[in-house]
C-alpha positions, 0 to 999 in steps of 0.5 A: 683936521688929520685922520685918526690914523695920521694922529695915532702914528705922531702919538707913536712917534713922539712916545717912542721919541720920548722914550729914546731921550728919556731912557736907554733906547736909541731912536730909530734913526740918527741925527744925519737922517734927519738933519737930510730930511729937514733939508730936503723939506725946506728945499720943497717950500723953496721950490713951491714959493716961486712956482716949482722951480727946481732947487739943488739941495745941499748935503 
């Protein structure tokens, strides 16, 4: 189970998500930042199945 501190900074990402798409705030960061960091994500679970090899990552 996470820590509360863990579930306190999702709650306030999401809230602040939220705000961003329902409001006139813009979100903190843009669509390329996290189109990177999905892609940088996926490429951990590529190289942890076959045991840590080393995988480019395309940009």
């Amino acid at each position: 189970m996470p820590s509360s501190a863990v579930t306190l900074k999702l709650v306030v990402t999401l809230d602040v998500f939220a705000q961003a798409i329902t409001g006139p705030t813009p979100f903190k960061t843009d669509g390329a930042t996290g189109r990177r960091d999905i892609r940088i994500i996926e490429a951990v679970y590529v190289s942890v199945a076959p045991g840590g090899e080393i995988v480019s990552i395309v940009a």
